[in-house]
N, C-alpha and C positions, 0 to 999 in steps of 0.2 A: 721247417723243422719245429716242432711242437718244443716252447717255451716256457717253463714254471719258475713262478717268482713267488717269494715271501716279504711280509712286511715286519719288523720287528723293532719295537719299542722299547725304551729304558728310563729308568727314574733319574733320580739326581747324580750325574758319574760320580761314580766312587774310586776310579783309578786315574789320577789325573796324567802318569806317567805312559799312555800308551799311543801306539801309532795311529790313533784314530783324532781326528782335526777336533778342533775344541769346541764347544757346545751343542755336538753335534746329539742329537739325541732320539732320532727315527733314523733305521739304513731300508733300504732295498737291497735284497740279496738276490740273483739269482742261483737257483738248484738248480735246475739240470736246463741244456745240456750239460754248462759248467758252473759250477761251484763259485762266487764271485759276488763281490761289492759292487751293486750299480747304479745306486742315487744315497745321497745320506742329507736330512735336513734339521738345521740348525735350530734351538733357544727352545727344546722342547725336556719338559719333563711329566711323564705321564703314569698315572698311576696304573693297578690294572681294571681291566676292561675301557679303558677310555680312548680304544683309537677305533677310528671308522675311516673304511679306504674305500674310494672308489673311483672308478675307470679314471677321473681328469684330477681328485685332489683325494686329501688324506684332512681329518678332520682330527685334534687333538688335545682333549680335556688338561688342564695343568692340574700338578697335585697341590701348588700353594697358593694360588690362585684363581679365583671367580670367572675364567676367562678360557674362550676356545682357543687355540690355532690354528686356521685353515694355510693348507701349504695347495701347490698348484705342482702336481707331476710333471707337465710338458715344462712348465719352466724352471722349475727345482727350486723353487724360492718359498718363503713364505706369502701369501696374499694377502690374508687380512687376519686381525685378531677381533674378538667379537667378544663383549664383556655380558655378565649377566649378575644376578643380585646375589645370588649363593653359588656356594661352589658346585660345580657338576662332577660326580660319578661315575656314572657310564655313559659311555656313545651307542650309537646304533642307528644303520643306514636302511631304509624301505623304501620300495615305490621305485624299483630301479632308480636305487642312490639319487632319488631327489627328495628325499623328506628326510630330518634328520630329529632323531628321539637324543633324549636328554635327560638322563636323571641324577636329581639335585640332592642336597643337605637335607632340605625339609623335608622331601616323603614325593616332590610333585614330578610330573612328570610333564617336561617343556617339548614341543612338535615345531620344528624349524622347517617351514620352506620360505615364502617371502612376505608370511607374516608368523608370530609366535604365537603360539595357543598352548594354554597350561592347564591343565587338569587339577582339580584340587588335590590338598595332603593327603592321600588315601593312605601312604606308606605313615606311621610312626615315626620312624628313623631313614637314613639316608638309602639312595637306592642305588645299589653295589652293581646290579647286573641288567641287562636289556636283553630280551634274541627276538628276535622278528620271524613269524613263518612265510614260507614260502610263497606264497599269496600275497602275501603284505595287508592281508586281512585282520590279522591277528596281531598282539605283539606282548610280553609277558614282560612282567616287572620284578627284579627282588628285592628285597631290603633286610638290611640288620634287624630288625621287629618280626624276621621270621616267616611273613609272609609272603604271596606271591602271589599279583594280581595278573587276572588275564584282560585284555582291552582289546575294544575293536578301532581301530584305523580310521575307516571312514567315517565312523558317525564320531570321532572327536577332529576329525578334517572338518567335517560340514557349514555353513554358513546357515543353515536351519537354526533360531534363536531354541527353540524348543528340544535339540537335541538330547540328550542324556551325555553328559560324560564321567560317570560311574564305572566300573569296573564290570563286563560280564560277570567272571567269576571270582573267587578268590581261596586260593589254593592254600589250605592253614594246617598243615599235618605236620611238621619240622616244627621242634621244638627249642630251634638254634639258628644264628642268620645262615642266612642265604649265602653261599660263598660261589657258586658257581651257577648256571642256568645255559639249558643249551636246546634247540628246536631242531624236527627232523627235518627230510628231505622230501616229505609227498605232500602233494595238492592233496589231500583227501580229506574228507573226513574223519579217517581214523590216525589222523598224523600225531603225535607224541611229541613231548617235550620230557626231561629231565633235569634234574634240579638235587643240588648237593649244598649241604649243609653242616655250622660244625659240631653239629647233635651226631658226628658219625654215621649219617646215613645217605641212600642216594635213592630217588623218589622219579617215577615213571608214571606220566599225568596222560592223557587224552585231557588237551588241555579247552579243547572246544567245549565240552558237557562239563569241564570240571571233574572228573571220575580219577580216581588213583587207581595205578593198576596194577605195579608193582614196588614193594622200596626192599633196599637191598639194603643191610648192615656191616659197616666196613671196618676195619680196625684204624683207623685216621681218617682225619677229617682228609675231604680233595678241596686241590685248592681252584682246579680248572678242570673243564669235561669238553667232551669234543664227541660228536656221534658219526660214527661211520657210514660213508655215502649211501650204503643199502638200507641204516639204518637198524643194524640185526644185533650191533652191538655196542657198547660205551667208551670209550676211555677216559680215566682219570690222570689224573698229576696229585702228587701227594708231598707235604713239605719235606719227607725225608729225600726227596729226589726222586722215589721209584715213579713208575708207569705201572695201573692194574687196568686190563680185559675186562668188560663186564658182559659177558655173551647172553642176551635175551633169550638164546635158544640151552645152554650149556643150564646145569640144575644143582646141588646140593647134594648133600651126603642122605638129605630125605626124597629129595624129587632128582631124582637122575637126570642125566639130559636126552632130552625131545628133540623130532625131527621136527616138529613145528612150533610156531612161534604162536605163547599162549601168555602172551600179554595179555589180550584183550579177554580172557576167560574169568568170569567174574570169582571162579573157584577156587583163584589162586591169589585174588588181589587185595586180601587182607593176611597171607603169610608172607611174614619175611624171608629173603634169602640171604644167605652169608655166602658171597663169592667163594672159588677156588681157593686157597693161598697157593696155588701154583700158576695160578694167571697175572700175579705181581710178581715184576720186574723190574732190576736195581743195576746202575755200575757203579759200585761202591770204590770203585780204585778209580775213577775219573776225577773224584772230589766236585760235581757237579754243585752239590749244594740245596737247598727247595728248590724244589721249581713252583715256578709262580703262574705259568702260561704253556699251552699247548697248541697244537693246530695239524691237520691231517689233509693228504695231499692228494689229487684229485678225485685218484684210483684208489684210494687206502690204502695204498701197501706202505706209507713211509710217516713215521711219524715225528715229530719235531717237539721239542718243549726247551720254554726257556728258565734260566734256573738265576738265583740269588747271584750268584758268582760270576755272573755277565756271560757264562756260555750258551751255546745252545745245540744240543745235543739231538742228532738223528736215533729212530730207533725203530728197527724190523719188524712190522706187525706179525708177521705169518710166524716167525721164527720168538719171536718174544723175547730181544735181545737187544742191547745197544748196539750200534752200528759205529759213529761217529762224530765227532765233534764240527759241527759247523764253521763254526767263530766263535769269539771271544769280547764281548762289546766292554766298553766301559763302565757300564751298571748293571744293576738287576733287567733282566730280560722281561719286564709287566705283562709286554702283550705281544704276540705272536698271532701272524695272520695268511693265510695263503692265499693266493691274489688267481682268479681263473687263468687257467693255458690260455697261451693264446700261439697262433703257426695252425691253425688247422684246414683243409681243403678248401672248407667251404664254413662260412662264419655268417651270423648273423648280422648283418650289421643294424646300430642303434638307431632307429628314427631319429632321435634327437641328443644333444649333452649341454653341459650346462658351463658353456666358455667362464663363466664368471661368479663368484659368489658374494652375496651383499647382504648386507645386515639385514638381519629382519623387523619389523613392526611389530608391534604390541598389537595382538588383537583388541578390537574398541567393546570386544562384547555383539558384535552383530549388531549394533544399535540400526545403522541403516537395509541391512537386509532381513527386513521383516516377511517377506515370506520366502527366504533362502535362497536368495540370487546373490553371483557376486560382486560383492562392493563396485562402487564406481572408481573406484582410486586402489582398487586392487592392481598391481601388476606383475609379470611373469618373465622373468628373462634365460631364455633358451637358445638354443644353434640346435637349426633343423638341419640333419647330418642324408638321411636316407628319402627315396622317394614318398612323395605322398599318394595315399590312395585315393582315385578319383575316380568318380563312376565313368562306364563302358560309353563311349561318343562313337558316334562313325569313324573320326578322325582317326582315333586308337584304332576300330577295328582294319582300318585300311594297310595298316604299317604292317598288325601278324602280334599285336600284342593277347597277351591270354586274357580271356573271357572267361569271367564268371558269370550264372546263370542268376537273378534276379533271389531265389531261394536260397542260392550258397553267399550271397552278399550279405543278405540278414541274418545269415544264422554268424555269421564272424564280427558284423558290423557294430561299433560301438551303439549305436544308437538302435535308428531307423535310417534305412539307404534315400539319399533324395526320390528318387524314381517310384520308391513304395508311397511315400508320402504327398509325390504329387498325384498319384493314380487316384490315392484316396481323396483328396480335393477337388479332382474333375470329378470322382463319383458324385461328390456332393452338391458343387453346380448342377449337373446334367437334373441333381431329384428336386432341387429349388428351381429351373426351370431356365438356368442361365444360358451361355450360350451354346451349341451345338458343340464348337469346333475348340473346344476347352477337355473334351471326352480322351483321354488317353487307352489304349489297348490293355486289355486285361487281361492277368496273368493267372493261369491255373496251377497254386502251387503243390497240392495235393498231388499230381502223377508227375512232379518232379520234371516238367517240359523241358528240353533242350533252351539255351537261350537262341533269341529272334523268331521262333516262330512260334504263328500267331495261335493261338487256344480258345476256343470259346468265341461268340458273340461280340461285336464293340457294347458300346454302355448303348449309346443310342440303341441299336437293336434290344440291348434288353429292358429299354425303359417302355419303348414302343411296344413289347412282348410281353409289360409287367401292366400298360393302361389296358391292352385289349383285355388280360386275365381278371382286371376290375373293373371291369363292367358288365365280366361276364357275372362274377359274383356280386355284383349290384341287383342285377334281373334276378335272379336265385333268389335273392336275399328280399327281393319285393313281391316274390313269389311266393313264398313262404312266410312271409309275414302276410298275404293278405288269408293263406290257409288256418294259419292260428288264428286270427280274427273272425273266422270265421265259426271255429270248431269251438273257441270260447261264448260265442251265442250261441251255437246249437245249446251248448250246455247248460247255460243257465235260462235258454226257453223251459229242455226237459226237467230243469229243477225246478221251477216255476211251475211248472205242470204238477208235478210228484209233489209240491207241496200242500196247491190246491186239491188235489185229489185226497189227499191225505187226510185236511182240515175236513172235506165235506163228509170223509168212511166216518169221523169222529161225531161228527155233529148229527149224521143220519143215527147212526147207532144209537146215541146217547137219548135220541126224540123215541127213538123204534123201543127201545127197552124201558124206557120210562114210565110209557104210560099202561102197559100192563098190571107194574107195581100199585102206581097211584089212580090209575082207574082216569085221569084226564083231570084238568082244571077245571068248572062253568063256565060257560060264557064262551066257548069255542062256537067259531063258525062252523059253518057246511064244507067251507072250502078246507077245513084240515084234515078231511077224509082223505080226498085226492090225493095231497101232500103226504100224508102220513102211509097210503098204499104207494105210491111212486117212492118214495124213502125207504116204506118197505122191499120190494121190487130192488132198488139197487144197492140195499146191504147184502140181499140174498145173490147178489149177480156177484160182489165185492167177496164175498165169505168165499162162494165155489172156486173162485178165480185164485184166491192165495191156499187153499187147500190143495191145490195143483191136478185136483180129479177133472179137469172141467179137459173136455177134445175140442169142440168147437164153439165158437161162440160169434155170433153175428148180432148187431144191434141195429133195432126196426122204430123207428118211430111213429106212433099210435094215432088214431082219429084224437084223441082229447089232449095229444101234446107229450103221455107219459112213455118211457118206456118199457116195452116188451122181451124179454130176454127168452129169446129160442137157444134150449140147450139142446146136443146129440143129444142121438136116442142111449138107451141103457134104462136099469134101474133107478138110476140117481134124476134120472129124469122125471119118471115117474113120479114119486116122492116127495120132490121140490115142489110139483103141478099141486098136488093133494096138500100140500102143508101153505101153498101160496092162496088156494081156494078155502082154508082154515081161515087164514088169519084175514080175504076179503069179508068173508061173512060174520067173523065175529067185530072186524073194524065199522059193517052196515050195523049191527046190534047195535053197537055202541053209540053210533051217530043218533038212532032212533031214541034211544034212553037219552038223549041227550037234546034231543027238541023237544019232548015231552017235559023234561024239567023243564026246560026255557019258556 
């Protein structure tokens, strides 16, 4: 039979005359099935928001006092009291109720597991409120100074000396403290938090990016908020007693109400809304009194608030009406808590709970884990409750236990599954050359293989598969380098050629044109007849050849050493013959004027 309990908390009794045992100052109620008183614990007085309840103890800020309570459910008793230097504020439980947030007088914010880690004074003034998102990634702070930081978990957990513990964001639009703070229900990224204030207002954050999204304008301050499982809508508590709706989807007398929920639409998240005034609700004839604390029940449909006057009063979501009076405690009702069902078919059960709770350690500053390992004298104490996960052995699979395939272990597994890990070790023996029989079988995870059969190659075959391929590409590769070797001689043989040739068209030209102008120097030999016809001859071969007229050309070498250039027939042939037999006879002229002087 499915079991709902509540936790609810009280300040300093104020009715000394009532049938409730004396000092008693947290009860356990159960709702339903039955309506009924079923633990009550002694010497507590807690202000509001300072209880944090979980599965094995209940944890309990004092209002006059510097000092926790831890009580112990299975035993009913108190356990330990735990002192600190200022007084603390709010509670709040994360990490499946094993880390416990703290905020203080000064502004800081204390992280209990089995050592304490403080954040500095980011708050001004005392910090009234704590909510944790569902993740336990997150966790948001508020304080009398108005504002509201958002912080991440892990990296103020961390042993990393270099960490950051700074605020992500810091949420600064309320212009009045913080009086209530409350976080949704989805892993996501677009999960919301809300935050009331006694500036009158109530403030709807995407508190990941820091973005506001929506603020609604109330006529009284709330004193406590509570978001509905789905998340679609708000409640508040308000000090004259009542209960107001704040429906994310329902709209104003400007923006009617939508069928979809346009939080997140940036076109509406700088106007305000002013609720319905028919979505507040009051029992003015119960004499309830403020309420100070609310809390809503698995399914939403029932909702509870506890009030100034020690009662605590059910009340009908769907119908928007008081229902009933629960009880009657001896003080102000602070804090109100619903605790998970429990009677269901099939239940998770907790890997682990925490038998015992004990003072925590001062963090030292990380002074010894320099590069973020934990301490040597760190310790943890736990009761390991559920089975442990252990990889797949023959042994398991002989029984009929269930198998997971190698792919769906790592995608769940905290880390890396041993078996991936070792694979990847014998890969790396097998390429360092170690031993053979160290090669574990390899897993194809890309076509998602059934577990135990085998895919692919072992390592040896594809090490043996990976030398043959290099050495093919070794031969390739000396094959190829001796062709470029080669083709970079060829090349600078023919530029070595193309240059001399070049130097010689300059130098023939520059002797062949020259001495037409100047008629020759004195004193020339015989022999520069020869030279000067042969230079002639192969400017004339040199000119036809880049004019591109020339069809063929064959080169003969002569009785006296010079050469001969036979061009095809044509005109241009002709021509060349008659202007080459010009310039022999006027070169003999010249020679003879030229012994004649000598």
């Amino acid at each position: 039979m499915l079991t709902e309990q509540f936790v609810a908390a009280i300040a300093a009794p104020s009715k000394p005359n009532t049938g409730v045992a004396r000092d008693v100052g947290i009860f356990v109620h159960e709702f339903q099935p039955m309506a009924a008183q079923r633990a009550a614990f002694k010497k507590s007085a807690a202000p509001p928001n300072c209880i944090a309840v979980s599965a094995t103890h209940i944890f309990a800020a004092q209002a006059d006092k510097a000092v926790v309570h831890v009580y112990s459910r299975e035993k009913g008793n108190q356990e330990l009291l735990v002192p600190f230097q200022e007084r603390i504020h709010s509670l709040a439980l994360a990490a499946e109720d094993s880390v416990l947030l703290l905020g203080t007088e000064g502004g800081r914010i204390l992280i209990c597991t089995s050592r304490l880690v403080s954040t500095p004074p980011s708050h001004l003034q005392r910090v009234t409120s704590l909510a944790v998102d569902p993740t336990s990634n997150f966790f948001l702070s508020g304080s009398t100074d108005s504002q509201i930081h958002v912080w991440s978990l892990p990296a103020l957990l961390s042993f990393a000396p270099d960490t950051s513990r700074a605020p992500l964001h810091t949420l600064s639009t309320h212009r009045g403290p913080v009086t209530a703070l409350t976080v949704g229900h989805s892993t996501s990224s677009a999960n919301i938090a809300v935050s009331a204030s006694s500036d009158n207002s109530a403030i709807v954050w995407n508190y990941q990016t820091g973005t506001l999204l929506r603020t609604y304008l109330l006529e009284v301050t709330p004193q406590a908020l509570v978001l509905d499982p789905a998340d679609r809508a708000v409640h508040a508590a308000y000090a004259d007693g009542s209960i107001q709706t704040i429906d994310f989807f329902a709209g104003d007398a400007v923006a009617p109400a939508s069928a979809t929920n346009t939080l997140h639409d940036p076109a509406h998240a700088h106007r305000p809304l002013q609720p319905p005034p028919r979505t507040r609700f009051n029992a003015t004839s119960q004499n309830l009194g403020p309420a100070l604390s609310i809390s809503l029940n698995w399914d939403g449909t029932t909702l509870i608030s506890g009030h100034e006057s020690g009662k605590i009063a059910s009340w009908d979501v769907a119908k928007g009406a008081y229902s009933s009076t629960l009880g009657n405690l001896p003080g102000a009702v602070t804090n109100l808590s619903f605790l998970e069902p429990t009677g269901w078919p099939e239940t998770k059960e907790a890997k682990f709970k925490i038998p015992a709770v004990v003072k925590p350690k001062p963090d030292t500053g990380n002074g010894d884990s320099i590069i973020g390992i934990v301490p040597a004298l760190y310790t943890m104490n736990v009761q390991l409750t559920g089975r442990l996960n252990t990889s797949i052995s023959a042994a398991t699979a002989e029984i009929g236990a269930p198998q997971l395939s190698l792919f769906e272990e790592a995608l769940t597994h905290p880390s890396f599954p041993d078996e991936l890990l070792d694979e990847g070790l014998a890969e790396l023996a097998a390429w360092d050359g170690g031993s053979q029989n160290t090669a574990s079988k390899s897993v194809d995870f890309l076509p998602l293989a059934p577990a135990g059969e085998e895919v692919g190659q072992t390592a040896n075959e594809q090490l043996e598969d990976l030398k043959a391929r290099f050495k093919k590409l070794q031969e390739i590769q000396k094959v190829t380098f001796g062709q470029i070797t080669q083709l970079k001689q060829e090349r600078r043989t023919w530029v070595d050629l193309e240059a001399k040739r070049e130097a010689r068209k300059a130098r023939r030209r520059a002797r062949l044109f020259a001495k037409p102008k100047g008629h020759a120097a004195a004193g020339a030999d015989d022999n520069d007849h020869d030279e000067d016809s042969s230079d002639h001859d192969e400017v004339m071969a040199d000119s036809e050849e880049d004019s591109g007229d020339e069809e063929v050309k064959t080169k003969k070498r002569g009785p006296h050493g010079s050469n001969d250039d036979i061009i095809g027939k044509g005109e241009e042939s002709h021509s060349s013959e008659d202007d080459l037999g010009d310039l022999e006879r006027s070169s003999a002229s010249e020679k003879e004027s030229d012994g004649d002087d000598g």
